[in-house]
N, CA, C and O of each residue as an XYZ file, in Angstrom:
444
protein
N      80.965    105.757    114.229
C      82.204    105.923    113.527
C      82.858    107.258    113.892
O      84.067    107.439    113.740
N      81.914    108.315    114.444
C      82.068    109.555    114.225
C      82.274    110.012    115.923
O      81.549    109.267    116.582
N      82.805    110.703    116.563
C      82.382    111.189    118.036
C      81.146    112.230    117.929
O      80.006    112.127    118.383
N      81.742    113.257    117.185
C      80.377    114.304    117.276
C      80.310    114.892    115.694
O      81.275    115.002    114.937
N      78.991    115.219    115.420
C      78.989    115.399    113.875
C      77.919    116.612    113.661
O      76.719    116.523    113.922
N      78.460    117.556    113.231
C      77.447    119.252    112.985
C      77.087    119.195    111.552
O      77.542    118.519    110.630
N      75.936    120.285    111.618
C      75.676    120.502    109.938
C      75.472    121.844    109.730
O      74.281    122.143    109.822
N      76.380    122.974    109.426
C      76.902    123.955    109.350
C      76.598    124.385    108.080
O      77.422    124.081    107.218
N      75.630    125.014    107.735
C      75.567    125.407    106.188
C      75.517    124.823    105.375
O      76.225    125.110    104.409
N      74.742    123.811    105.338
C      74.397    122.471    104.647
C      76.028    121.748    104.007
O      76.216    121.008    103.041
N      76.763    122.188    104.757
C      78.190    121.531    105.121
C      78.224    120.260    106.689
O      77.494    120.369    107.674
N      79.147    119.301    106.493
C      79.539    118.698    107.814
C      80.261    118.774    108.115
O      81.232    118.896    107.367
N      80.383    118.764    109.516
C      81.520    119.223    110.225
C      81.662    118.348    111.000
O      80.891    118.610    111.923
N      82.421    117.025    111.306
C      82.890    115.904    112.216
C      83.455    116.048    112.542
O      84.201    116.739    111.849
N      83.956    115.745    113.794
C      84.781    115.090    115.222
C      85.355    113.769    115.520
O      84.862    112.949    116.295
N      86.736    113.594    114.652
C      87.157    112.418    115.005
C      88.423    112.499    115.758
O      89.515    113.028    115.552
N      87.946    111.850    116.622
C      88.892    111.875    118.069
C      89.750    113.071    118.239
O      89.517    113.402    119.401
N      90.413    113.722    117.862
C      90.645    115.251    118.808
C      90.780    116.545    117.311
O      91.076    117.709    117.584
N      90.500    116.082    115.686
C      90.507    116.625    114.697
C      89.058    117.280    114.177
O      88.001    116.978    114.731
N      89.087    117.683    113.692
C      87.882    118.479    112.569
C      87.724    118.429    111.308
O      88.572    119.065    110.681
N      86.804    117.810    110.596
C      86.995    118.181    109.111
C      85.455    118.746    108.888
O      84.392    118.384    109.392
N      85.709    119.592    108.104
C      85.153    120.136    107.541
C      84.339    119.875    105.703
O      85.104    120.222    104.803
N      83.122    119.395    105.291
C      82.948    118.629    103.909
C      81.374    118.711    103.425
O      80.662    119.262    104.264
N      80.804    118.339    102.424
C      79.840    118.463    101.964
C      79.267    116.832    102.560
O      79.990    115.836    102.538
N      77.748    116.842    103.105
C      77.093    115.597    103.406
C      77.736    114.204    102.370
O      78.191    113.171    102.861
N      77.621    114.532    100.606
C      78.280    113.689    100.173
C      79.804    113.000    100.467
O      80.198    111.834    100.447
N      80.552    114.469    100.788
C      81.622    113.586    101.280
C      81.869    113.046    102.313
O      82.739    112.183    102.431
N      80.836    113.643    103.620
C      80.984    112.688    104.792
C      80.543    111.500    104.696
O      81.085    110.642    105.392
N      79.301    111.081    103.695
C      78.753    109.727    103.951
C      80.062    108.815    102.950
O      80.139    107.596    102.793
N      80.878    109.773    102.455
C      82.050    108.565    101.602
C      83.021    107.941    102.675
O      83.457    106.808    102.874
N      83.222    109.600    103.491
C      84.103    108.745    104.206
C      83.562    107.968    105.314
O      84.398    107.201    105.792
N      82.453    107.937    105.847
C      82.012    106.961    106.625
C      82.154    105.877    105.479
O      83.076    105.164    105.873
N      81.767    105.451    104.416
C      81.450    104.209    104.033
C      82.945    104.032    103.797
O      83.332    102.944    104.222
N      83.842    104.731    103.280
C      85.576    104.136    103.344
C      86.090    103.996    104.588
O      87.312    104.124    104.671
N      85.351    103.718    105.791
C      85.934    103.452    107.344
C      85.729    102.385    107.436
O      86.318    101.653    108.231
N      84.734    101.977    106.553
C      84.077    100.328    107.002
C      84.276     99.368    105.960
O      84.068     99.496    104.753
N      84.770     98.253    106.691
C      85.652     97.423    105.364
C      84.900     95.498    105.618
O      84.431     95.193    106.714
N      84.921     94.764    104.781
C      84.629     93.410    105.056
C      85.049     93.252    106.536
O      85.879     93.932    107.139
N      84.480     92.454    106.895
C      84.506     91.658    108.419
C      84.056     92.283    109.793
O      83.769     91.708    110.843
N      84.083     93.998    109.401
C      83.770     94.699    110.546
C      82.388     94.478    111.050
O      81.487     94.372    110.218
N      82.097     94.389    112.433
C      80.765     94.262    113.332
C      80.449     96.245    112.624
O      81.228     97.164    112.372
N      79.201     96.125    112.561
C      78.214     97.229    112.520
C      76.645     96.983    113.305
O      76.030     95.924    113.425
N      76.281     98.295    113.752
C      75.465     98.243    114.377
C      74.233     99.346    113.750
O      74.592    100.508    113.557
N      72.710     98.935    113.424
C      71.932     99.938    112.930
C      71.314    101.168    113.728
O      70.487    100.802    114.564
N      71.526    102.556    113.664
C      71.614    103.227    115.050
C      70.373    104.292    114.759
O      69.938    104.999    115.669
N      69.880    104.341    113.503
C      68.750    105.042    112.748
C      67.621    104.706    113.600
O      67.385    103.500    113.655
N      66.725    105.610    114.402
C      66.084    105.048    115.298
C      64.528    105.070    114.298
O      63.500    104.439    114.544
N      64.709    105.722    113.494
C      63.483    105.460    112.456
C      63.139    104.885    111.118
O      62.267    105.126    110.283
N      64.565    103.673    111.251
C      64.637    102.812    109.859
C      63.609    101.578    110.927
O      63.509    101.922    112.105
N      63.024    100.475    110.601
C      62.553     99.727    110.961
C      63.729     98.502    111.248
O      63.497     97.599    112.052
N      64.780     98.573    110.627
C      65.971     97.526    111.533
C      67.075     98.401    112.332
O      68.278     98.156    112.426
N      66.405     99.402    112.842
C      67.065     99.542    114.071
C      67.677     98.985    114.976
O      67.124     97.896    115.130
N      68.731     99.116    115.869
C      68.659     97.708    116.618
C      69.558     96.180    116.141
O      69.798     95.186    116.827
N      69.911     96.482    114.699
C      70.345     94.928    113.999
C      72.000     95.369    114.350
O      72.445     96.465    114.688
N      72.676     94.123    114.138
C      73.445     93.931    114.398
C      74.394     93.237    113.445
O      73.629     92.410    112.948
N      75.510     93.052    112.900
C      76.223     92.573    111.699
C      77.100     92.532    111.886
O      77.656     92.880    112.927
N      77.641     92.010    110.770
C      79.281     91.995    109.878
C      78.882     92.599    108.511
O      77.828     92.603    107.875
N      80.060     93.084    108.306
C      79.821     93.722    106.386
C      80.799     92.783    106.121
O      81.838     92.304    106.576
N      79.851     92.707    104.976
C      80.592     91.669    103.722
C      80.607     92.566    102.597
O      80.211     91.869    101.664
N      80.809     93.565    102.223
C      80.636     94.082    101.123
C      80.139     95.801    101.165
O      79.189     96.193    101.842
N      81.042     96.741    100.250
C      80.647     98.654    100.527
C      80.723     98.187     98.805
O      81.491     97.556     98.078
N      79.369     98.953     98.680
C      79.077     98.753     97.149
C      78.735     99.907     96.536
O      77.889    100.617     97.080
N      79.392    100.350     95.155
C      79.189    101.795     95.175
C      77.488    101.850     94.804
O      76.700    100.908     94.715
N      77.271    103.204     94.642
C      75.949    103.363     93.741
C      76.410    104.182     92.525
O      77.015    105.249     92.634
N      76.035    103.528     91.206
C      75.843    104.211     90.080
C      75.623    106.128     89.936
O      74.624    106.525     90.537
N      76.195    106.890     89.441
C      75.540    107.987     89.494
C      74.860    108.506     87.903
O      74.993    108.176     86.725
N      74.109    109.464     88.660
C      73.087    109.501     87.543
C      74.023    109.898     86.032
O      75.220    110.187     86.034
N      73.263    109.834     84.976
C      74.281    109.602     83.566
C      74.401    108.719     83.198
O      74.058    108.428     82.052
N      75.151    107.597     84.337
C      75.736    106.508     83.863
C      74.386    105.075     82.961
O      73.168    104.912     83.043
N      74.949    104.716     82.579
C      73.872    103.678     81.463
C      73.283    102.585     82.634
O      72.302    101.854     82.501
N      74.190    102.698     83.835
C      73.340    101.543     85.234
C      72.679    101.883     85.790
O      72.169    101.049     86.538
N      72.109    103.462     85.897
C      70.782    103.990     86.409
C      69.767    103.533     85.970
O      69.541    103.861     84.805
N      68.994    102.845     86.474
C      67.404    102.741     85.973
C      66.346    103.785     86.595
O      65.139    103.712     86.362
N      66.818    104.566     87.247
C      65.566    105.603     87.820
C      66.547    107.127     87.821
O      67.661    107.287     88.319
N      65.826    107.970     87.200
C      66.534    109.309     87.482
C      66.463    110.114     88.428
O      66.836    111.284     88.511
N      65.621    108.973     89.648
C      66.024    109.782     91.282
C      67.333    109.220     91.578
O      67.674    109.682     92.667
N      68.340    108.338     91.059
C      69.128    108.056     92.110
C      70.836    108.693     92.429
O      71.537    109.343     91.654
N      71.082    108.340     93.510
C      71.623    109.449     94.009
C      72.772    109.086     93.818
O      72.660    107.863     93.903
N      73.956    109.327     93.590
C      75.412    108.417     94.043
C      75.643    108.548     95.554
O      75.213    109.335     96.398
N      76.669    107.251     95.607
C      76.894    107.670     97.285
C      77.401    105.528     97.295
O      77.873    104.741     96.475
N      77.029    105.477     98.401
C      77.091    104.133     98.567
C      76.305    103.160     99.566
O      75.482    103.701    100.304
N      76.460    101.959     99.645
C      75.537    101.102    100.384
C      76.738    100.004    101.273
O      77.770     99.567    100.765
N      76.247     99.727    102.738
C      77.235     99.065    103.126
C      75.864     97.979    103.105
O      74.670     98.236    103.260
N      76.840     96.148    102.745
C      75.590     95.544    103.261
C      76.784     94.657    104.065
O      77.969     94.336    103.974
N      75.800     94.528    104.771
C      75.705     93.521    106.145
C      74.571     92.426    106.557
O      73.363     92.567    106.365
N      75.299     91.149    107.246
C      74.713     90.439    107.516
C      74.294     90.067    109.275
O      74.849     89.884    110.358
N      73.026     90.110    108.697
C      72.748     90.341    110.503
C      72.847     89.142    111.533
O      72.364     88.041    111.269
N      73.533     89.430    112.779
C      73.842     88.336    113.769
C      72.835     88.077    114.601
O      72.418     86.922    114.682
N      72.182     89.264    115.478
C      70.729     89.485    116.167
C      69.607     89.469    115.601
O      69.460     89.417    114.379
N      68.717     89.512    116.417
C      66.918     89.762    115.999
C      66.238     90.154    116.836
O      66.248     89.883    118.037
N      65.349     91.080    116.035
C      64.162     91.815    117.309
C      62.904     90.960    117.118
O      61.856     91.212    117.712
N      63.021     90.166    116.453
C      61.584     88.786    116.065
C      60.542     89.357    115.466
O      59.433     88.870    115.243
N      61.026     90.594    115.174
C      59.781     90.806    113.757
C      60.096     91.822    112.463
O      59.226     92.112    111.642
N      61.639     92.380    112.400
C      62.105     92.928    111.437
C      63.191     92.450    111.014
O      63.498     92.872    109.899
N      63.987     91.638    111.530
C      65.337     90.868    111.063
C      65.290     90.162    111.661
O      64.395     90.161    112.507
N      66.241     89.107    111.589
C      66.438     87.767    112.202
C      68.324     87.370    111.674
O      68.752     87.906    110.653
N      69.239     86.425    112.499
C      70.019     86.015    112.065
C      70.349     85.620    110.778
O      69.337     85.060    110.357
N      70.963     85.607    110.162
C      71.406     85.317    108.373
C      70.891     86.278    107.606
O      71.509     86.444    106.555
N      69.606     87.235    107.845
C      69.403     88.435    106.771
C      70.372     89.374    106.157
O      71.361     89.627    106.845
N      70.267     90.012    104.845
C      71.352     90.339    104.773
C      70.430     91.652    104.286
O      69.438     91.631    103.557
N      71.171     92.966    105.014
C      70.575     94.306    104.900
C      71.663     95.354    103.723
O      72.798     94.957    103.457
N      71.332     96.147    103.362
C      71.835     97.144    102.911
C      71.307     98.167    103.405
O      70.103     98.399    103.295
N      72.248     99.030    104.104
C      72.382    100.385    104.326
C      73.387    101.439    104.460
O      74.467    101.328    105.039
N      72.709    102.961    103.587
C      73.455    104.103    103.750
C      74.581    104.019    104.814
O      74.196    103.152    105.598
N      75.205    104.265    105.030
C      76.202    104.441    106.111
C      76.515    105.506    106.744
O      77.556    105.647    107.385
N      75.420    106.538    106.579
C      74.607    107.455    107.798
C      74.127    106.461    108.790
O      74.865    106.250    109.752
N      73.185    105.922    108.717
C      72.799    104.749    109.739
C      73.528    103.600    110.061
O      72.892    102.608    110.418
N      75.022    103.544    109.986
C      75.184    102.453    110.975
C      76.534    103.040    111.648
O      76.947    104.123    111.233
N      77.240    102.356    112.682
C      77.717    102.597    113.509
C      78.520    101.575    113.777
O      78.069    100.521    114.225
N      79.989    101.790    113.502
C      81.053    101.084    113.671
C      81.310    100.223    115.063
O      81.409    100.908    116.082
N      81.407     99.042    115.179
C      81.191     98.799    116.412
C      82.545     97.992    116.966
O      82.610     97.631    118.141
């Protein structure tokens, strides 16, 4: 989604196509997940999630609850969001066609 992406003082600093912004990790992973909308192909690029490699469409950017709210059931969780996608490829032993994944949108990659 991103060309080049720094982490500057536990700040981010992205590179989209000839601009700079400057933001806290939370707000970069928002605006990655507000880049990606129903129907878009995504690709999993996390080389140490175990569906690495998968391949999709998003059907759905779903927020996450933040803590406070009465829809938390665990007081680790974080706000932020989840893109899910449904996978087109398979590596024949961690996904397969029709699975449907959720992930951070640090790990995937606009395709």
């Amino acid at each position: 989604m991103f060309n080049t992406i720094y982490c500057i003082n536990n700040h981010m600093v992205s590179k989209l196509k000839n601009s700079y912004t400057i933001c806290t990790f939370r707000q970069f992973v928002e605006m990655m997940a507000n880049q990606a909308k129903p129907g878009d192909r995504v690709k999993n690029t996390n080389p140490d999630c175990e569906h690495h490699g998968s391949e999709g469409e998003v059907q759905d950017i779903i927020d996450l609850p933040e803590r406070g709210s009465k829809h938390v059931k665990s007081k680790h969780n974080m706000p932020g969001k989840l893109i899910k996608y449904r996978v087109k490829n398979t590596d024949n032993k961690n996904y397969e066609p029709g699975d449907t994944l959720y992930k951070d949108p640090s790990q995937l990659e606009k395709q």
